[in-house]
N, CA, C and O atoms as a printed pandas DataFrame, in Angstrom:
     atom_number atom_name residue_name chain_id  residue_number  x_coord  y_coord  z_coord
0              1         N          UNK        A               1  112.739  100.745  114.860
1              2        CA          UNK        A               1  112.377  101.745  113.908
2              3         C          UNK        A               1  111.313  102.631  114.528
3              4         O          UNK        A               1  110.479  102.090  115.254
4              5         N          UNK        A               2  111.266  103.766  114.343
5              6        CA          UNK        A               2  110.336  104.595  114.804
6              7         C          UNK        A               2  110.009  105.950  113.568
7              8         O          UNK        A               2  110.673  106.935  113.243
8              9         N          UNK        A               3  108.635  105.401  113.110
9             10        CA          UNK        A               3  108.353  106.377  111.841
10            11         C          UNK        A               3  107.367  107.725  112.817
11            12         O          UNK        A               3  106.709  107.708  113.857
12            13         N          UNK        A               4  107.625  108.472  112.096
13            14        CA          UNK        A               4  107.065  109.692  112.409
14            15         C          UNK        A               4  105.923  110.455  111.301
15            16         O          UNK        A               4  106.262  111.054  110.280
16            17         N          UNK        A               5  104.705  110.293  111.715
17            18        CA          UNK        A               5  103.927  111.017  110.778
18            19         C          UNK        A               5  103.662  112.309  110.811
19            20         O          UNK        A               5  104.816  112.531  111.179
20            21         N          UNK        A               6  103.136  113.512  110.757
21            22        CA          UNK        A               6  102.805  114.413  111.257
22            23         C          UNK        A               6  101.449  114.645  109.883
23            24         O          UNK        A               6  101.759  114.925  108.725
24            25         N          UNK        A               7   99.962  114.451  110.360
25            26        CA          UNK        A               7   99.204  114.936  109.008
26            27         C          UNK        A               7   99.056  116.022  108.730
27            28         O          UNK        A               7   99.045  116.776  109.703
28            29         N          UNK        A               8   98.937  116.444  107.849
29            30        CA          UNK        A               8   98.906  117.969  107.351
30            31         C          UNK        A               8  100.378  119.387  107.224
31            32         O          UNK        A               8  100.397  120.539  106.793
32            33         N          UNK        A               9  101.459  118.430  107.887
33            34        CA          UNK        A               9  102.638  119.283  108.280
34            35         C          UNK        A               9  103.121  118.917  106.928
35            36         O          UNK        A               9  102.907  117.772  106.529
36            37         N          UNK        A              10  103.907  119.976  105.996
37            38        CA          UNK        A              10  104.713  120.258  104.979
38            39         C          UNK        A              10  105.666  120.021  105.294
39            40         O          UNK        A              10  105.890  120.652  106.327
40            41         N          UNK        A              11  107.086  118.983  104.807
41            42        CA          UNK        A              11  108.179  118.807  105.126
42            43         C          UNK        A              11  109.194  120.063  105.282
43            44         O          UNK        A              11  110.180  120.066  106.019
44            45         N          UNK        A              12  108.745  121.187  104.404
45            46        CA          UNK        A              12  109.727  122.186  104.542
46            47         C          UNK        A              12  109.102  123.190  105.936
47            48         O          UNK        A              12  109.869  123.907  106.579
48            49         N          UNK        A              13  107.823  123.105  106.202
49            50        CA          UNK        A              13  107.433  123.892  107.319
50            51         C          UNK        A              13  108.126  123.320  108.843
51            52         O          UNK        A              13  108.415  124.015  109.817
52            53         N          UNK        A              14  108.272  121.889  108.690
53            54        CA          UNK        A              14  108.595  121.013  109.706
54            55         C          UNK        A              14  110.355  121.287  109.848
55            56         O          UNK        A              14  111.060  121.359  110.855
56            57         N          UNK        A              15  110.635  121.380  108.653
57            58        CA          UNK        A              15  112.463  121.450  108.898
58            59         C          UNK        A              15  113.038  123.136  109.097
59            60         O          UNK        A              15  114.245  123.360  109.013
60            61         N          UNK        A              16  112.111  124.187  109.346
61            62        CA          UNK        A              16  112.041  125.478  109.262
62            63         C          UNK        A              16  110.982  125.837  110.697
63            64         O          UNK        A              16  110.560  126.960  110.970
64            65         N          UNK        A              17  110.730  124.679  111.417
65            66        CA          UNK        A              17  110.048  124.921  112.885
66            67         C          UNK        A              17  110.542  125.263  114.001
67            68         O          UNK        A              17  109.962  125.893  114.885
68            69         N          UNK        A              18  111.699  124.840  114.009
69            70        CA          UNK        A              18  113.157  124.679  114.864
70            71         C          UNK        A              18  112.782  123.714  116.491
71            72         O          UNK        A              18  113.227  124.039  117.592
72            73         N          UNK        A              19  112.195  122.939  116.314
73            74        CA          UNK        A              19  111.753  121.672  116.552
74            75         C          UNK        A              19  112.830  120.757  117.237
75            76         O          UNK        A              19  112.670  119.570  116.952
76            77         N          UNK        A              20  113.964  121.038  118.130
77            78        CA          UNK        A              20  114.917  120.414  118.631
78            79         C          UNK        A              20  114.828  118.640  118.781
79            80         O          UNK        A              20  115.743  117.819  118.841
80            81         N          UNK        A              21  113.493  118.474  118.807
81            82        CA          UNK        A              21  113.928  116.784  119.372
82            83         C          UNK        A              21  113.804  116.293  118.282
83            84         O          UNK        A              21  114.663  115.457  118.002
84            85         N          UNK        A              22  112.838  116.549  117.332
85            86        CA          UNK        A              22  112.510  116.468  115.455
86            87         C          UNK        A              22  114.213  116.333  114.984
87            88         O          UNK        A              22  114.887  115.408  114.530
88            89         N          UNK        A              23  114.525  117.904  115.388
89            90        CA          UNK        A              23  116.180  117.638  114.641
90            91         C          UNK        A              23  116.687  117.069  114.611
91            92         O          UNK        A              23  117.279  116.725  113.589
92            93         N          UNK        A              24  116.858  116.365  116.164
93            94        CA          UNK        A              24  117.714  114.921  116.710
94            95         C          UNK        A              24  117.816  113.908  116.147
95            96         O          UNK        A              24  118.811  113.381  115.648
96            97         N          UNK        A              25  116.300  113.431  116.225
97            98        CA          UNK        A              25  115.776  112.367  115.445
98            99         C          UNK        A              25  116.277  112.216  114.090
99           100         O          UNK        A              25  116.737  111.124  113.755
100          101         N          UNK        A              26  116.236  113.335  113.146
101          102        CA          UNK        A              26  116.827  113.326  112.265
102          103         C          UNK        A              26  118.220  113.342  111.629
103          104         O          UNK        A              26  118.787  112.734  110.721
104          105         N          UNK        A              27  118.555  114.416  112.608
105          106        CA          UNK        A              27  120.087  114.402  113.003
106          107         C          UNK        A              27  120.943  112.756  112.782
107          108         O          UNK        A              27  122.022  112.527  112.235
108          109         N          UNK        A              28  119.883  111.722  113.503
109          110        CA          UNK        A              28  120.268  110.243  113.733
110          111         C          UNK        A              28  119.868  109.109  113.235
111          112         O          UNK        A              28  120.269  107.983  113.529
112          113         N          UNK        A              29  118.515  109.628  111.945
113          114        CA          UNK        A              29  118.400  108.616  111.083
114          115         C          UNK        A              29  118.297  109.135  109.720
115          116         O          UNK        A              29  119.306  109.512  109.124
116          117         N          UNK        A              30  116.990  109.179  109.130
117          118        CA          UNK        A              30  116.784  109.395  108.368
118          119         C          UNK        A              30  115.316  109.689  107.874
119          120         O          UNK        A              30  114.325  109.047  108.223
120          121         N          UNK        A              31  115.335  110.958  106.843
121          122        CA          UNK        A              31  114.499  111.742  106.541
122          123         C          UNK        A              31  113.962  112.081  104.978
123          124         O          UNK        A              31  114.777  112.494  104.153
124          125         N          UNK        A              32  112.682  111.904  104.652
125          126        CA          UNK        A              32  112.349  112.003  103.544
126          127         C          UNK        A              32  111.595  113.362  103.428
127          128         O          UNK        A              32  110.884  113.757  104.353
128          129         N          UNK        A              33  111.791  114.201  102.064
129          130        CA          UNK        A              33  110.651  115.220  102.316
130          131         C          UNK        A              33  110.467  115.345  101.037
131          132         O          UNK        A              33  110.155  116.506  100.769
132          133         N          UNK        A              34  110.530  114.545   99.963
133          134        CA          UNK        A              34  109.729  114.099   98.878
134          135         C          UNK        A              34  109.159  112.884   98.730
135          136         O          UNK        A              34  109.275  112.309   97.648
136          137         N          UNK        A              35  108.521  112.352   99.684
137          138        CA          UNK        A              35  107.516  111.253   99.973
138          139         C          UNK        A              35  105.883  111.727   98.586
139          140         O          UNK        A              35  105.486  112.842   98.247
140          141         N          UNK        A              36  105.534  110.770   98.290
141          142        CA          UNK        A              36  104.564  110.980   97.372
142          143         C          UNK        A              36  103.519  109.849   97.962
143          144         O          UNK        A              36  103.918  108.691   98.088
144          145         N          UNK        A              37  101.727  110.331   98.439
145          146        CA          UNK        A              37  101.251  109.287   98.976
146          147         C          UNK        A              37   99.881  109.835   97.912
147          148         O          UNK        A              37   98.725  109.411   97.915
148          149         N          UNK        A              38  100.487  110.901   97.056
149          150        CA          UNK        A              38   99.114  110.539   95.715
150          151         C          UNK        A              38   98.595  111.941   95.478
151          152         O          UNK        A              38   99.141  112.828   96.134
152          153         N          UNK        A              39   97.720  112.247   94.722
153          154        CA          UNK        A              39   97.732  113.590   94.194
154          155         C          UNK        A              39   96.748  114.655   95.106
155          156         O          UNK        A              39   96.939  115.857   95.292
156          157         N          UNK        A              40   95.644  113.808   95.603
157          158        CA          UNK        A              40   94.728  114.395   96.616
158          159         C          UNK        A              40   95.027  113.776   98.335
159          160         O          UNK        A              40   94.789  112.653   98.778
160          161         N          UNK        A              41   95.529  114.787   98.925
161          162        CA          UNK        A              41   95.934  114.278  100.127
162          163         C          UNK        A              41   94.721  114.417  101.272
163          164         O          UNK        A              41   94.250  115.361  101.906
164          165         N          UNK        A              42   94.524  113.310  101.219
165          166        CA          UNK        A              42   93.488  113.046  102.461
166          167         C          UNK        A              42   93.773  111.825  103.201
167          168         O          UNK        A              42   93.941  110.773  102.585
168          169         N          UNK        A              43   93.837  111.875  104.392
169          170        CA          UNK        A              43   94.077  111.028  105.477
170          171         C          UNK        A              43   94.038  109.545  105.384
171          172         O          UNK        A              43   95.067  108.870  105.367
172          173         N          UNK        A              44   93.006  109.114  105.333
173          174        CA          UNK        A              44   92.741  107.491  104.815
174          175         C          UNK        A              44   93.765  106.996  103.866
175          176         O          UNK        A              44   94.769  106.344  104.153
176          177         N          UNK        A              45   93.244  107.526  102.294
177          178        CA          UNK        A              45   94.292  107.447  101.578
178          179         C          UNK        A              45   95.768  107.184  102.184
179          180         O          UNK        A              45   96.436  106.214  102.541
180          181         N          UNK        A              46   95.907  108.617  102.098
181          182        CA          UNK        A              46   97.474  109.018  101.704
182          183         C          UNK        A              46   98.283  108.118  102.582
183          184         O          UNK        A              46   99.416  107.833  102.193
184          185         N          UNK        A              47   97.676  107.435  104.177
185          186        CA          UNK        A              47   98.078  106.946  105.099
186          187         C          UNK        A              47   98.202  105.694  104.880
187          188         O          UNK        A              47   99.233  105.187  105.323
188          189         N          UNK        A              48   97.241  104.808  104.157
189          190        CA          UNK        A              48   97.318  103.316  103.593
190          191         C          UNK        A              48   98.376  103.497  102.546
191          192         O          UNK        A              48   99.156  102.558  102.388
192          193         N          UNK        A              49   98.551  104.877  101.597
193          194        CA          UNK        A              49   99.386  104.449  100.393
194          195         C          UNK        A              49  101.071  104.529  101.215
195          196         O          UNK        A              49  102.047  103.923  100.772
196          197         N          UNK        A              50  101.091  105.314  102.329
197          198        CA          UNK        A              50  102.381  105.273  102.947
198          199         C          UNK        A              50  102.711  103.847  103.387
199          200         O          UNK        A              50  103.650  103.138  103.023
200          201         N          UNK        A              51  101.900  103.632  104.099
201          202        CA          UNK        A              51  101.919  102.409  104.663
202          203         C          UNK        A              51  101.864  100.582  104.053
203          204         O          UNK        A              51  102.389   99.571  104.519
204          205         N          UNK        A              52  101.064  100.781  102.951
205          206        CA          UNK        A              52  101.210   99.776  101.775
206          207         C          UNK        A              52  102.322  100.043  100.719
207          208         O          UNK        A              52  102.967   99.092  100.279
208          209         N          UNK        A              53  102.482  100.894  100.442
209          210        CA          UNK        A              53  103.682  101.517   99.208
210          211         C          UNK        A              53  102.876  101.116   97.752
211          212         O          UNK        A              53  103.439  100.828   96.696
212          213         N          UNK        A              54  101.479  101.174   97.977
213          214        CA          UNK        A              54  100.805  101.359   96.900
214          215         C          UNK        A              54   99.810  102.429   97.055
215          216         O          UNK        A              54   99.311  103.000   98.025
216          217         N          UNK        A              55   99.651  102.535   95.431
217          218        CA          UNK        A              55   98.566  104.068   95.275
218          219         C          UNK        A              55   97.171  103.529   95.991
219          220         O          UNK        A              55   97.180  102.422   96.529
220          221         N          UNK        A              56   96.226  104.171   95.984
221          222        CA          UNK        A              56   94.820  104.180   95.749
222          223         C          UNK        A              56   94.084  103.441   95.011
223          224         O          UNK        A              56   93.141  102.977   95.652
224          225         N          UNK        A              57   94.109  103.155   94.014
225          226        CA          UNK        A              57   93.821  102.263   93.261
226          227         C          UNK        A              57   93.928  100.913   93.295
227          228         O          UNK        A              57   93.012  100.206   92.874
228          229         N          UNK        A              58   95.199  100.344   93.864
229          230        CA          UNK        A              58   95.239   98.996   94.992
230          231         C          UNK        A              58   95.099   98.838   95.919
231          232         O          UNK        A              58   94.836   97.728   96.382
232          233         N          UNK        A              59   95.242  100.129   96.736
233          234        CA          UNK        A              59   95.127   99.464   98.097
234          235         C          UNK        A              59   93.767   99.816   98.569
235          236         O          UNK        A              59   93.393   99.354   99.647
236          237         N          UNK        A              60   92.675  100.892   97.600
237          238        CA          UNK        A              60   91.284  100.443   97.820
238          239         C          UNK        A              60   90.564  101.612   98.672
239          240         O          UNK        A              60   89.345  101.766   98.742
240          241         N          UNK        A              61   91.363  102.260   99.189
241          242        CA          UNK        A              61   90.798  103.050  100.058
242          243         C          UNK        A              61   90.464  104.814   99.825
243          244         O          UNK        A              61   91.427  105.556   99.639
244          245         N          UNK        A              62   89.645  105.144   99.841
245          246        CA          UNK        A              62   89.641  106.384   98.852
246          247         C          UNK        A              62   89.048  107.364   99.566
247          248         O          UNK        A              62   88.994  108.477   99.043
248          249         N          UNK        A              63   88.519  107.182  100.808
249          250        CA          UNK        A              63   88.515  108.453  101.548
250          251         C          UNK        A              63   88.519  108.095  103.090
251          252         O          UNK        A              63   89.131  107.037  103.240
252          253         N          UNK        A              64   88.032  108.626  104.343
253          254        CA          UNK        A              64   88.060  108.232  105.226
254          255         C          UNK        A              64   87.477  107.325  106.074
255          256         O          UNK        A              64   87.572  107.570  107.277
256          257         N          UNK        A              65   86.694  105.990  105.610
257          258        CA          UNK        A              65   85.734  105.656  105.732
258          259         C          UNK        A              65   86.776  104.155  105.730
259          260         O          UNK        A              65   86.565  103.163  106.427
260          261         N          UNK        A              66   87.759  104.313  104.883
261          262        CA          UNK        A              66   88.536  102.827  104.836
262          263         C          UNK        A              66   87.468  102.067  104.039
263          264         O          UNK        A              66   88.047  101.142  103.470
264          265         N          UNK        A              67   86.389  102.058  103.803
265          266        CA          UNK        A              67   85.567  101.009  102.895
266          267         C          UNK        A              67   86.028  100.573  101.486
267          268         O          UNK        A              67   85.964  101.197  100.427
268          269         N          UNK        A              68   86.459   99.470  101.720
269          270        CA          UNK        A              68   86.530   98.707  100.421
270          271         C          UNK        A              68   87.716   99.030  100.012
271          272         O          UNK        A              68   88.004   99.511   98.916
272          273         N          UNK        A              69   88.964   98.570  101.558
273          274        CA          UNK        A              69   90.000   98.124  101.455
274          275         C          UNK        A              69   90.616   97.441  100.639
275          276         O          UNK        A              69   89.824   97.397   99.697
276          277         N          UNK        A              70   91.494   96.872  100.351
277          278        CA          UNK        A              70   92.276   95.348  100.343
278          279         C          UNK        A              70   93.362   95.303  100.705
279          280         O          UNK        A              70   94.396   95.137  100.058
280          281         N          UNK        A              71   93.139   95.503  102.182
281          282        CA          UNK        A              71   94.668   95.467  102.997
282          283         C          UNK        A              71   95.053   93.843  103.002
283          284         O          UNK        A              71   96.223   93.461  103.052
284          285         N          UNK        A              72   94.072   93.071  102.952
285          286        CA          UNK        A              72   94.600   91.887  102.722
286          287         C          UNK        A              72   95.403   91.288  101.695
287          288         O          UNK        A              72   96.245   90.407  101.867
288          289         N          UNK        A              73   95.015   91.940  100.399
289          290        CA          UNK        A              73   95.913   91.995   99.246
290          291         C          UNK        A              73   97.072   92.666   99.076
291          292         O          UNK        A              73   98.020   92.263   98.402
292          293         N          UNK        A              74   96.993   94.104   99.921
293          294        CA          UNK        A              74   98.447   94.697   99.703
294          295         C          UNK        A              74   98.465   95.281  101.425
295          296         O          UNK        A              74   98.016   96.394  101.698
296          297         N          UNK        A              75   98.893   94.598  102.211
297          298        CA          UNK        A              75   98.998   94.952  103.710
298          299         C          UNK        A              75   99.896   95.846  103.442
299          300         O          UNK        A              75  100.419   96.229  102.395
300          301         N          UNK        A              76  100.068   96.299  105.205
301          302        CA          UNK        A              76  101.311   97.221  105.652
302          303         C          UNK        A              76  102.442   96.716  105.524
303          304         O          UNK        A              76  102.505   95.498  105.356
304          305         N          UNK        A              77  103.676   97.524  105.566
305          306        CA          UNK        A              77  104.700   96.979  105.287
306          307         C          UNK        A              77  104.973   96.536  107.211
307          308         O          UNK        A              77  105.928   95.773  107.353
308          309         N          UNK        A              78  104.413   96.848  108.263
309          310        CA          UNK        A              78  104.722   96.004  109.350
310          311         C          UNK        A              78  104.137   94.613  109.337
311          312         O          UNK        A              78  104.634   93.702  109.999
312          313         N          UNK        A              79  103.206   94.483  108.667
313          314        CA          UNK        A              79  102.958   92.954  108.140
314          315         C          UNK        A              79  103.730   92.467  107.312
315          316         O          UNK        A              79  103.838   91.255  107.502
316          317         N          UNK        A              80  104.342   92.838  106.453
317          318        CA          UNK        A              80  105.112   92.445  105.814
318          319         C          UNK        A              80  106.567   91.659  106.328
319          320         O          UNK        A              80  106.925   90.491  106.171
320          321         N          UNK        A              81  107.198   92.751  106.970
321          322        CA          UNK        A              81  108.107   92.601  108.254
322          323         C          UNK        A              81  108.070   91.208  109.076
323          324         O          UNK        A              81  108.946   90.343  109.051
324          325         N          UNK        A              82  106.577   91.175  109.983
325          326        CA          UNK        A              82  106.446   90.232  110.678
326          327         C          UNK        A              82  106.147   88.398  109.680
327          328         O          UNK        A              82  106.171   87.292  110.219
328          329         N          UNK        A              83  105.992   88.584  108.746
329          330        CA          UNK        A              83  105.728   87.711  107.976
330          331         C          UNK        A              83  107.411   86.599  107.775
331          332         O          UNK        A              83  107.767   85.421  107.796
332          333         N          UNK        A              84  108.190   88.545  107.517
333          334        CA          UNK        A              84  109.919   87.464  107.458
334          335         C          UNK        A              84  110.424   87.408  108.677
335          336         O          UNK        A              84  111.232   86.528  108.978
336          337         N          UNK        A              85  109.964   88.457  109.649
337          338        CA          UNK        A              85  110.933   87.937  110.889
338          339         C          UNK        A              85  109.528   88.041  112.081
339          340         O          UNK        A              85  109.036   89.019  112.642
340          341         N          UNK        A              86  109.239   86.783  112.133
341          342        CA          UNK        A              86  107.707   86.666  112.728
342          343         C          UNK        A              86  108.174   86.652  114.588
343          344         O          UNK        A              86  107.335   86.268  115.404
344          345         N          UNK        A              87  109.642   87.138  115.063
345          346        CA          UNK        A              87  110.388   87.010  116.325
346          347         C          UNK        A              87  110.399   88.406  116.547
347          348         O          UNK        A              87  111.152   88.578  117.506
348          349         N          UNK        A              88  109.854   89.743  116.070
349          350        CA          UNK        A              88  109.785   90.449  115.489
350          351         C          UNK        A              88  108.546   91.340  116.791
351          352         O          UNK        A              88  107.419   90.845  116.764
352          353         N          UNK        A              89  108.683   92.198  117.535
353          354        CA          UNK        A              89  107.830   92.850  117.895
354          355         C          UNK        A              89  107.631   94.485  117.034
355          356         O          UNK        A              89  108.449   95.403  116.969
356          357         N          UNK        A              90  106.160   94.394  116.416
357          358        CA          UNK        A              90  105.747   95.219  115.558
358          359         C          UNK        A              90  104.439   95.910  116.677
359          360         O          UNK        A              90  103.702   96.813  116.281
């Protein structure tokens, strides 16, 4: 699997870039461009709520500072992953 972030890039600015290897990529998997990571997009955040598949409010993190996590309570979903297939390079 290979996720692709880009911060601050608008999904429609990104598919209107003409971005050939982007296309490919997409061309060959798959692409979201109504992703929702919460109402104020800032980095910390929005990046734990992608990555946990929970809001702000659980997963603790509310600006860039990461303080007062609980990734231990709601990890990444590559922890998650390695948890069921622990043969698994993440």
């Amino acid at each position: 699997m290979l996720m692709i972030g880009i911060d601050g890039c608008r999904p429609d600015a990104l598919l209107g870039a003409g971005a050939p290897a982007i296309e490919a990529l997409i061309a060959e998997g798959t692409i979201s461009v109504e992703a929702q990571t919460g109402a104020r997009t800032s980095s910390g955040p929005s990046w734990s709520s992608l990555l946990t598949g929970t809001w702000a409010d659980k997963h603790g993190v509310t600006d860039n500072s990461f303080d007062g996590n609980r990734f231990g309570q709601y990890p990444h979903f590559f922890r998650r992953i390695e948890e069921v297939r622990p043969e698994l390079f993440t």
